[in-house]
C-alpha positions, 0 to 999 in steps of 0.5 A, spaced: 310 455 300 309 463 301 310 464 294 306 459 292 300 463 297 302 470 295 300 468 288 294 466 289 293 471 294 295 476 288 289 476 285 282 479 289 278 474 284 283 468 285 281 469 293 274 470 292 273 464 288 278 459 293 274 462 299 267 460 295 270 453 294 272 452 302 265 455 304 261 450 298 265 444 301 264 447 308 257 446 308 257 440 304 261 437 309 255 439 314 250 436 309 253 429 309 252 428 316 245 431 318 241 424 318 234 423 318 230 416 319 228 416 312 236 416 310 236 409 314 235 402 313 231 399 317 235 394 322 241 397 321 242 401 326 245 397 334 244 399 341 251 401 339 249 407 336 243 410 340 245 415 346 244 412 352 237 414 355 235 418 349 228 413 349 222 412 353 218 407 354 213 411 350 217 410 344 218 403 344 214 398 342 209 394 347 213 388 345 219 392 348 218 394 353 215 387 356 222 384 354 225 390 359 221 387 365 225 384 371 223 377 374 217 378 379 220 378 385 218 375 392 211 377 395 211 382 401 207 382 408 200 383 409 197 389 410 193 391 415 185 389 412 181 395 410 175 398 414 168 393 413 164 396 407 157 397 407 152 391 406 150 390 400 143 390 398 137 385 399 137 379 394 131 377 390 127 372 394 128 365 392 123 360 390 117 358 395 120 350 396 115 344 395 111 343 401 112 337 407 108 331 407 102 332 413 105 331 420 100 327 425 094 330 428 098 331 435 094 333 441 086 333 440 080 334 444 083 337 450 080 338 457 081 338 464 077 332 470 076 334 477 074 329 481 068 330 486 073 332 492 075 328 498 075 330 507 082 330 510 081 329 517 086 333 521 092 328 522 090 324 517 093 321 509 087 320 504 088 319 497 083 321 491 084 320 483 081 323 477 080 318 470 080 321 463 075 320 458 075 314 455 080 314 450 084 320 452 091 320 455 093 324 462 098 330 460 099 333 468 095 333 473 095 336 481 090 337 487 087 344 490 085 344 497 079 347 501 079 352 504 086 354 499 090 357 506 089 349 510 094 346 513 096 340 508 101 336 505 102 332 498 105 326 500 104 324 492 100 327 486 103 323 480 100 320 474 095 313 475 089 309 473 084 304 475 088 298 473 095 302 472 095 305 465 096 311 467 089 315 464 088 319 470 091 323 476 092 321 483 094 324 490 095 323 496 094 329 502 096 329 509 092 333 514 097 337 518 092 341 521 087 342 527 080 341 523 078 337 516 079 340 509 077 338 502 081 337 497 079 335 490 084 332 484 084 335 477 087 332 470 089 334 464 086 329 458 087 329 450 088 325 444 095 324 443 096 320 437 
């Protein structure tokens, strides 16, 4: 084998020619193992062939990356509510609704009876009344005293009526006091319907 060698070796052109085959097969040999997307076929190439954590999520298709999605897992705790955001603005008004039907005419024709007035002699109980105009309902009544500081007593002021249909006032007053007083009853009247 070294006279084999020593003869190739002999002979300067006979060494520059081995040594450009070796460096021509050197670099076809490199060539051939340089590979470019457009020297593979689509599909053939398995996760098998692809280094670990070589592809992101930006080189893969929407498609892809959804099938790589794990399982939803379960829900976690409240959080505290946030802060109360400001109010809204006003809405616009809505429509004007339709209008009720008429109500009844109510409290008419209001007025105020006196009757003519009455002497309380001391120690003594004496009543009086007022009627309202005919027609008109009795809404309070009471009675006042003359003079105002006189000693009385209302023993009874209550609605009443010349035949009890309650269309007028009626009082009664004691007189507590040394000397006679007048005391007059008064009524509130109206048409009620």
């Amino acid at each position: 084998m070294r006279s084999m060698f020593r003869r190739m070796f002999r002979r300067h052109t006979t060494v520059v020619a081995y040594l450009a085959l070796f460096v021509t097969l050197g670099g076809s040999a490199y060539a051939a193992v340089t590979v470019t997307g457009k020297d593979i076929k689509n599909g053939t190439i398995t996760g098998k062939d692809v280094k670990n954590r070589s592809l992101g999520k930006s080189k893969l298709s929407p498609t892809a990356v959804s099938s790589l999605t794990g399982a939803r897992g379960p829900a976690g705790p409240q959080g505290e509510p946030g802060a109360k955001g400001a109010p809204g603005e006003l809405g616009p008004a809505g429509p004007i609704g339709e209008t009720g039907p008429q109500g009844s005419s109510g409290v008419s024709g209001y007025e105020i009876k006196v009757s003519g007035g009455m002497s309380v002699p001391k120690g003594q109980t004496y009543g009086d009344q007022v009627n309202c105009t005919s027609g008109k309902s009795v809404l309070g009544g009471g009675v006042a005293n003359y003079p105002s500081a006189a000693p009385a007593r209302v023993v009874s002021s209550a609605p009443g009526g010349a035949n009890g249909d309650r269309t007028g006032w009626s009082v009664q007053v004691y007189n507590n006091g040394d000397q006679t007083f007048s005391s007059y009853t008064w009524a509130i009247c109206a048409y009620v319907n």
